[in-house]
C-alpha positions in Angstrom: 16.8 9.9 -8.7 15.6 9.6 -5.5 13.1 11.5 -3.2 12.7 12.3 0.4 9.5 12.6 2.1 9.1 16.1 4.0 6.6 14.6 6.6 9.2 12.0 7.9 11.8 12.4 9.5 13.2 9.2 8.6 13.4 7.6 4.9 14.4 4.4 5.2 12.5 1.2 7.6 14.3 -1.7 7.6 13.6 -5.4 9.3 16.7 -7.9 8.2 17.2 -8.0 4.6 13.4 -5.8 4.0 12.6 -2.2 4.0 10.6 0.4 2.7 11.9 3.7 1.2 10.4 6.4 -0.6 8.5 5.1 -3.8 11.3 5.3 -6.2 11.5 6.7 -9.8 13.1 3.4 -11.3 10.6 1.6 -10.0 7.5 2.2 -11.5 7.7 0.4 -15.0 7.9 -2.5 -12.5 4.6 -1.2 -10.7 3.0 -0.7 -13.8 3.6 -3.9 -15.0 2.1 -5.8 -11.5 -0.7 -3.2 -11.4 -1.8 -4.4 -15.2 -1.0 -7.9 -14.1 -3.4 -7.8 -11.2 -6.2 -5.6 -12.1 -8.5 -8.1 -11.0 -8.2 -6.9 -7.2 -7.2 -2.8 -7.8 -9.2 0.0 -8.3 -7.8 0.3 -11.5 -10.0 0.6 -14.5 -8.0 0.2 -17.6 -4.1 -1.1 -18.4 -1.5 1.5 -17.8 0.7 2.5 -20.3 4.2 4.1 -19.7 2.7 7.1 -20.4 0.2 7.1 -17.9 2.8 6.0 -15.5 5.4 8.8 -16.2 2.5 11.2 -16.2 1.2 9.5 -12.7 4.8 9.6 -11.1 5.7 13.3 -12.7 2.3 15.1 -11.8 1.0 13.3 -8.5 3.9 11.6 -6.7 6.5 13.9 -7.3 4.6 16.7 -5.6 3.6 14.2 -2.3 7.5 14.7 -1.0 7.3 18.6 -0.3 3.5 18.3 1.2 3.7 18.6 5.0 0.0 17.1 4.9 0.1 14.7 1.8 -2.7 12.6 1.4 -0.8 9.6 0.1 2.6 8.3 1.2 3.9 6.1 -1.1 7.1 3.7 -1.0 9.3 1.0 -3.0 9.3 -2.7 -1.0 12.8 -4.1 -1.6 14.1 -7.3 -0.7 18.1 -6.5 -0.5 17.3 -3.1 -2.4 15.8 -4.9 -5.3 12.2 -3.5 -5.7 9.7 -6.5 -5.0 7.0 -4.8 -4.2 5.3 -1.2 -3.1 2.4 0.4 -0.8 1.6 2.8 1.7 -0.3 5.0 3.0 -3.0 6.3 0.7 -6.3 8.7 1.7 -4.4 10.1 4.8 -7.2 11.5 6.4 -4.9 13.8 9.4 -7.4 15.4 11.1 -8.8 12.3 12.5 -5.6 10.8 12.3 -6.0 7.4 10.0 -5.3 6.1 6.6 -6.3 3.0 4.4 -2.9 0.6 3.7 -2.0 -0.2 0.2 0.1 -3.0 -0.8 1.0 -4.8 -3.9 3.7 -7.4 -4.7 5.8 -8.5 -7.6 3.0 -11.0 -9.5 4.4 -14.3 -8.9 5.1 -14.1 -5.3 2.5 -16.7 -3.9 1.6 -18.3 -1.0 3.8 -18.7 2.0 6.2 -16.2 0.4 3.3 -13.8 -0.1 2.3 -13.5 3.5 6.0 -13.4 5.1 6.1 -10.4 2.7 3.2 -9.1 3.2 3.1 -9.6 7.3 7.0 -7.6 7.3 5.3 -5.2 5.0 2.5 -4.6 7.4 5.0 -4.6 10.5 7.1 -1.7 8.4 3.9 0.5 7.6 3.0 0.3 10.9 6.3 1.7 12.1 5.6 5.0 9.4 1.8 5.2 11.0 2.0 4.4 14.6 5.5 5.3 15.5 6.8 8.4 12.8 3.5 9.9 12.0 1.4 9.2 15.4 -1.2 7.8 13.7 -4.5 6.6 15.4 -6.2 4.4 13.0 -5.1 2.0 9.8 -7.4 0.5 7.7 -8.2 -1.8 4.5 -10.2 -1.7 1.7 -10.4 -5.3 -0.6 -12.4 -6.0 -3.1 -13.8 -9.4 -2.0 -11.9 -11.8 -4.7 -8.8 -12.6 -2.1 -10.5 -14.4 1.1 -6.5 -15.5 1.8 -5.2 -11.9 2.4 -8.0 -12.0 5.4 -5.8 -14.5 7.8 -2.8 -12.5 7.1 -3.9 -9.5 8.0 -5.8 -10.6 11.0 -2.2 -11.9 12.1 -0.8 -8.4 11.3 -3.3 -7.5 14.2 -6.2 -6.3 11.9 -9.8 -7.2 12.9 -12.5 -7.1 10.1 -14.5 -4.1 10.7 -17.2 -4.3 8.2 -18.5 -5.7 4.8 -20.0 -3.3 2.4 -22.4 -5.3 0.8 -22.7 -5.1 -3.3 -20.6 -2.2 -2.7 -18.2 -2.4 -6.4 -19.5 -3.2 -9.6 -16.6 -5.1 -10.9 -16.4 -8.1 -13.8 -20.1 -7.5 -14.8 -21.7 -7.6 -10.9 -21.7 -5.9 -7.5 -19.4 -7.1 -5.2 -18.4 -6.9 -1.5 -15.9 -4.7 -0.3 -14.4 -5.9 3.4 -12.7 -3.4 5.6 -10.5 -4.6 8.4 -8.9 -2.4 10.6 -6.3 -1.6 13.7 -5.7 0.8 16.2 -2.8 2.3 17.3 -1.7 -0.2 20.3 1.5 1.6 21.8 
């Protein structure tokens, strides 16, 4: 089963062998299982169960793709249509025209292979924001516990914006949350 987004025009963004299509149904045991694998860095309190997923995906996505203002746009990473990771845009704020960028990938993509994915990623997201949706501002919110994510994104073109200071409590102590952000350049 798949869904199309009302808000877009187009479905489907593509670079080579990568694109980004609507968050997919058959995907999200496959979430579930990365987003209880890597709790550490998500604002994710407890482990998912199936349950919670197929509740998640039949009560809150499935109504974002008839929205004309939804206030996350969600989509399915694939690397030759296989499902390696997902993201998007998530608190779409469309009055003042910006949202924050959420990403995850499959848990044992590391490294070098991370970034390349997570730089095309980035490149794709910013042809939904910028180009489709005419977007002004994107942003990122990471819980400081990834210092490495920082590089790629600043060559994504993000520039750190800020550091809430002992912003999360997370692990038993406050942490800092950094925000980096990028402006709509064309």
């Amino acid at each position: 089963m798949s869904f199309t987004y009302h808000v877009l025009n187009k479905q489907r963004f593509s670079s080579g062998n990568h694109s980004i299509v609507p968050i997919r149904m058959e995907d999200r045991y496959v979430i579930r299982e990365w987003r209880n694998e890597q709790m550490f860095h998500l604002r994710q309190s407890k482990l998912l169960s199936e349950e919670d997923q197929d509740n998640y995906f039949n009560t809150i996505v499935k109504n974002l793709f008839s929205q004309e203002q939804p206030d996350q746009i969600l989509f399915s990473y694939l690397e030759n249509d296989e499902c390696i990771g997902y993201g998007g845009l998530v608190h779409i704020n469309w009055i003042d025209k910006n949202a924050e960028i959420s990403f995850l990938m499959k848990t044992d993509i590391k490294g070098k292979n991370y970034e390349s994915h997570m730089i095309k990623f980035m490149s794709l997201i910013d042809e939904v924001a910028y180009k489709t949706l005419d977007f002004h501002k994107l942003f990122t919110y990471a819980f400081d516990v990834r210092p490495e994510i920082y590089q790629i994104l600043e060559k994504s073109g993000f520039r750190k914006e800020a550091t809430l200071k002992e912003h999360c409590h997370f692990n038993g102590k406050f942490i800092d949350v950094i925000i980096h952000s990028k402006f709509k350049s064309y």
